[in-house]
C-alpha positions in Angstrom: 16.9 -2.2 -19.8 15.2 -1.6 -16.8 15.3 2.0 -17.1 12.9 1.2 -20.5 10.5 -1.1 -18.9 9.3 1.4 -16.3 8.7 4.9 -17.9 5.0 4.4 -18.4 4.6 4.5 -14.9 6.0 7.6 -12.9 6.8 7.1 -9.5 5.7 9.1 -6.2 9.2 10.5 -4.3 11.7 8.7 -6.6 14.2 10.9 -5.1 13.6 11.2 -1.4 12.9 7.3 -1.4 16.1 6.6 -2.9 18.1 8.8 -0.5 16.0 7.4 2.3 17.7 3.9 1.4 20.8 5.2 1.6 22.4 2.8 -0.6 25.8 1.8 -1.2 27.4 0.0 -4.1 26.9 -3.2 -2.2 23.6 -2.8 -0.6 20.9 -5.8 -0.5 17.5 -3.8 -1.4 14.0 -5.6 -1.0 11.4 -3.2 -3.1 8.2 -4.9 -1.3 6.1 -3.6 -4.1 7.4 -3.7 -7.6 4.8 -2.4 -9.5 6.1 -1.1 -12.8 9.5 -1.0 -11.8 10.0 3.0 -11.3 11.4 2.7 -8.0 13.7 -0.4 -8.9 15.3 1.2 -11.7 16.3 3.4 -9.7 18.0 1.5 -7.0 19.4 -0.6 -9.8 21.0 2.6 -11.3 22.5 3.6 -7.9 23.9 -0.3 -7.2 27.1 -1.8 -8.2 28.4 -4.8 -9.2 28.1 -6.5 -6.0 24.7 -4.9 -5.4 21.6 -7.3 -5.4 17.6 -6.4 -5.5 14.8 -8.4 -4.4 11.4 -6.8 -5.5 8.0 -8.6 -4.9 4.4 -7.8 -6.2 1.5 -10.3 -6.1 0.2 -8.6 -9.1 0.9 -11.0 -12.3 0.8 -7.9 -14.6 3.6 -6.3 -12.3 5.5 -9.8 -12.8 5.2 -10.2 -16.2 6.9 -6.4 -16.4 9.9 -7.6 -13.7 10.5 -11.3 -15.7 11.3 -9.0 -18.8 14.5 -7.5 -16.9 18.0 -8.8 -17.8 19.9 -7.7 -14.6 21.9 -10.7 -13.2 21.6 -8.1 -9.4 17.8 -8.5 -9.6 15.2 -11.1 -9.3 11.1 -10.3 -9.0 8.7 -13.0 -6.8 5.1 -13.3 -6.6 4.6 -12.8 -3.0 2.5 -11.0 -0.7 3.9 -8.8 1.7 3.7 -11.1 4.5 6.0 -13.8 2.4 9.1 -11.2 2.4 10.8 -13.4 5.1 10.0 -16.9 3.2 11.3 -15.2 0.1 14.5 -14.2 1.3 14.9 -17.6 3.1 14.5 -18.9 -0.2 17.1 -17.0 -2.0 19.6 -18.0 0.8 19.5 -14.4 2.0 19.9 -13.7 5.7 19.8 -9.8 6.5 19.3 -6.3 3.8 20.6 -3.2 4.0 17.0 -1.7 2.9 13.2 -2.5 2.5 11.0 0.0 0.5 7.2 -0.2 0.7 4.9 1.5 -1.7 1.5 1.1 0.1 -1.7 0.9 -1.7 -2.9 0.5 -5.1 -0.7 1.3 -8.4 -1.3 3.8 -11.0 -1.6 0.6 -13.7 -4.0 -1.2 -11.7 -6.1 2.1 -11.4 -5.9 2.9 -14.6 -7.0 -0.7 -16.0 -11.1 -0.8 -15.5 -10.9 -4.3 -16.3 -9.4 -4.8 -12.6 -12.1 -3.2 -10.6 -10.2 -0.8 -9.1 -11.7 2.8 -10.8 -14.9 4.1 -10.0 -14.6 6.5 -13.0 -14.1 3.6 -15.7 -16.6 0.2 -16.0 -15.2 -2.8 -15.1 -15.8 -5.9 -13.0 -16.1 -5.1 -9.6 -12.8 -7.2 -8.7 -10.9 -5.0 -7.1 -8.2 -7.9 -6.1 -4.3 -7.6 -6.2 -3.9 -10.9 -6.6 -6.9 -12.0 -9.0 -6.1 -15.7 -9.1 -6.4 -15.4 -5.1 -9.0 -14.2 -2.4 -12.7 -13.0 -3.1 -13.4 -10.5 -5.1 -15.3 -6.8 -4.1 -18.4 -8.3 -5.4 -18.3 -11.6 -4.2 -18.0 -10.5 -0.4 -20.9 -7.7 -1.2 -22.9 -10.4 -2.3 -22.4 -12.8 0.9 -21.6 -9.9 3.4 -24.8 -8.7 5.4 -25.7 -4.9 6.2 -23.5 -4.9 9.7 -20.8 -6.2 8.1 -20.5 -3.7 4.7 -21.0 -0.9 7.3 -18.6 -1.8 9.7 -16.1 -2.8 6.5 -17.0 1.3 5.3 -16.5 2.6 8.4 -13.4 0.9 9.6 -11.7 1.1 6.5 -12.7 4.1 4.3 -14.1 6.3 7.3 -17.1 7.0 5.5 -19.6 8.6 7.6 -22.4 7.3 5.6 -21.7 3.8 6.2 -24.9 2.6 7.5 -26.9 4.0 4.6 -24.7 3.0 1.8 -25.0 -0.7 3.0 -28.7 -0.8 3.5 -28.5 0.7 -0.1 -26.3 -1.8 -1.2 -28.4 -4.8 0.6 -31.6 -3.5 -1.1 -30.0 -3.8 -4.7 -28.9 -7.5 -4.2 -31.9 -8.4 -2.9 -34.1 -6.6 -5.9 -31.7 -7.6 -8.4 -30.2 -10.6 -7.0 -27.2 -12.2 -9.1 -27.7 -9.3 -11.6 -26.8 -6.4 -9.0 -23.6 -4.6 -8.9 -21.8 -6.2 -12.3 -19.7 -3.3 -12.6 -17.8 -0.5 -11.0 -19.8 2.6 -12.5 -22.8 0.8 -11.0 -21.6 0.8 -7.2 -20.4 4.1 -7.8 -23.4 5.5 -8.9 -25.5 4.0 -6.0 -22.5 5.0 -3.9 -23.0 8.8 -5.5 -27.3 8.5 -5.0 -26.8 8.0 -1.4 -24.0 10.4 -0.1 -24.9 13.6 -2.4 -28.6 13.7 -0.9 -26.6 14.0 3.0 -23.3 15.7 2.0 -23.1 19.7 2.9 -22.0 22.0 0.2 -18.6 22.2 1.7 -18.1 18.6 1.6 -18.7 18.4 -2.5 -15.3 18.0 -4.2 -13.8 14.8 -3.6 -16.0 11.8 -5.7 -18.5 10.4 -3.2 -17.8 6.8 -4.3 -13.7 7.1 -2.9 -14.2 6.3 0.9 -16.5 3.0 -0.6 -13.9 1.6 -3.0 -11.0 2.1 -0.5 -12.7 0.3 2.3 -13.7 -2.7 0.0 -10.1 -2.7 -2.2 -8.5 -2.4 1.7 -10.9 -5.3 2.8 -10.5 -7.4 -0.1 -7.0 -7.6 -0.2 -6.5 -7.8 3.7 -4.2 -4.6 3.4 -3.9 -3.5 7.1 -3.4 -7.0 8.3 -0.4 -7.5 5.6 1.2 -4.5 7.1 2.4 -5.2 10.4 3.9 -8.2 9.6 5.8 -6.8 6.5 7.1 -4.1 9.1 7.8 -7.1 11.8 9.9 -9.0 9.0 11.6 -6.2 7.5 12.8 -4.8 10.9 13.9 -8.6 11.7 16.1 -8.9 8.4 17.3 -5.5 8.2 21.5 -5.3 9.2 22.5 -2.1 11.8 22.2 1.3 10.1 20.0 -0.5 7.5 16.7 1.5 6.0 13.3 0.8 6.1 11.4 3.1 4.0 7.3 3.0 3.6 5.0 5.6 1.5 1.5 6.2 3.0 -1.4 7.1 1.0 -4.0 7.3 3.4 -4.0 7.7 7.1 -5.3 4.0 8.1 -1.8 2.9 6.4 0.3 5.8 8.1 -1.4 5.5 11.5 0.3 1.8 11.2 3.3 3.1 9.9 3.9 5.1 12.4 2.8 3.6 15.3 4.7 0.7 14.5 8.3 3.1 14.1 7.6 5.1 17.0 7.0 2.2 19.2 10.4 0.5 18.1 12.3 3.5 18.2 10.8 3.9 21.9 8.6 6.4 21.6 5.9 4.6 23.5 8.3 3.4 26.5 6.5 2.8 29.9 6.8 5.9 32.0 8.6 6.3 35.5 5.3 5.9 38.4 7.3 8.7 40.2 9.0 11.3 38.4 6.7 10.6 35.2 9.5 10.5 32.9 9.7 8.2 30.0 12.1 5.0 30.6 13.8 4.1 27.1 14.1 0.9 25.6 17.3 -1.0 26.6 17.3 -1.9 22.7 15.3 -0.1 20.7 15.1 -1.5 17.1 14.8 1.3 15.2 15.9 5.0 15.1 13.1 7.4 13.4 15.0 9.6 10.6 12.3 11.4 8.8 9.4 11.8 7.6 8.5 13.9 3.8 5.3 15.3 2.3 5.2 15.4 -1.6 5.8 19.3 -2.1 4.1 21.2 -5.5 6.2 20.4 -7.5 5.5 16.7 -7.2 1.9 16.8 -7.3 2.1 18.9 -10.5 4.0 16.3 -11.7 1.8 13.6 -10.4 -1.7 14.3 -8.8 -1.8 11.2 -7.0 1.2 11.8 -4.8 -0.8 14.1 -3.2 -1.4 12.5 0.0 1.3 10.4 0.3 3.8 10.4 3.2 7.2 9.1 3.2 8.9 7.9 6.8 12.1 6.3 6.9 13.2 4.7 10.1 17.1 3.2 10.5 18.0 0.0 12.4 20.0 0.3 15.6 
């Protein structure tokens, strides 16, 4: 059962995510990222008969979980995010009644060291969704010159130390050459040498190496350009009144999210040169319905729902 499969795994705002998708017996759900399955048990649990559920995950671990379910309603692709729309062309379906997106890394792949992902575990510095695909986090270190690691810091982990952390990171491949950087704990500790001699006592807390391995996992796995066109397609495919629903987990990914609803719901229309006033869409796409913060009793539960947001938008 699917229920089985997925209780290793707990997921961030099963509830609220599930109302968001306001399902019906009949509903056609795409889960855009499987994962362990938390979130699709879920949906498969509210579906009847006549319901169907498309998940995708380009992680093969996440397949090899979603290829054990016997559910004649539910089939699992390995696909990234921008593939929703060849997918569902594939399966002969034209519109859904709901699209869930579970942004960023997964508990599992966090939790493995072997992928790359932990800077508190030793592992190859991977760090790739896909590991049969792309370059991995140390690969592109290895090629990528000072500029380019800072600007990759800065622009995708916000780390205001990105200048020295790549001169640092520059220095150890070029004194250690293909030895440097093996492993995780490695980056993380050269990571942790550079930022703790500059941070301010109110800025210790948080681990120094997190901005660093989100910025290269982000980079590595082209996260922020997969996200516009997953939101594109899903908008395209989803029927009237149908829900798109997308969990944030940092503010790059919810700046996007946003931005993107707003602007189809519109939010952003072009304002009147005289009066000032803003002039609606003639056909706005989508109407904005809410937007949830995980409250105590969910972080308790599960520390890394802690700086997630939930927005669900509704097609016009």
């Amino acid at each position: 059962m699917a229920q089985q499969e997925s209780t290793a795994h707990r997921p961030v705002l099963l509830r609220p995510c599930i109302e968001g998708l306001a399902l019906r017996p009949d509903s056609v759900i795409v889960d855009g990222t499987f994962g362990r399955g938390g979130h699709s048990a879920a949906i498969l649990q509210a579906l009847g008969p006549a319901g169907r559920l498309v998940a995708l995950d380009r992680d093969p671990d996440a397949i090899a979980v979603g290829a054990q379910w016997k559910d004649s309603r539910f089939s699992v692709h390995r696909a990234r995010f921008s593939q929703v729309g060849e997918v569902l062309d594939a399966l002969g379906i034209g519109a859904v009644d709901g699209v869930l997106l579970d942004l960023g890394v997964s508990s599992p792949q966090l939790d493995d060291a072997a992928r790359g992902f932990s800077f508190r575990a030793d592992g190859p510095l991977d760090m790739r969704m896909d590991p049969d695909h792309g370059i991995s986090a140390r690969a592109w270190l290895e090629q990528a010159d000072e500029q380019d690691i800072a600007r990759a810091l800065r622009d995708y982990g916000d780390e205001r130390f990105a200048v020295p952390i790549a001169k640092a990171i520059a220095a150890r491949f070029r004194r250690d050459g293909p030895n440097a950087l093996a492993g995780t704990l490695e980056l993380a500790a050269l990571v942790a040498g550079v930022v703790r001699r500059r941070q301010t006592r109110a800025e210790v807390g948080k681990d120094p190496a997190t901005r660093t391995f989100q910025a290269l996992r982000i980079l590595v796995n082209q996260e922020l350009e997969e996200l516009p066109l997953v939101l594109e397609q899903a908008t395209q495919r989803l029927r009237p009144a149908g829900r798109l629903v997308v969990m944030a987990f940092h503010s790059l990914e919810d700046r996007l999210v946003k931005q993107f609803m707003a602007r189809e719901a519109g939010a952003h229309a072009p304002r009147d040169p005289i009066t000032g006033a803003a002039v609606p869409l003639s056909q706005p796409r989508l109407r904005l319905i809410d937007r949830i913060l995980p409250d105590e009793a969910e972080i308790a539960a599960n520390p890394r729902a802690r700086s997630v947001v939930l927005r669900i938008a509704e097609r016009c």
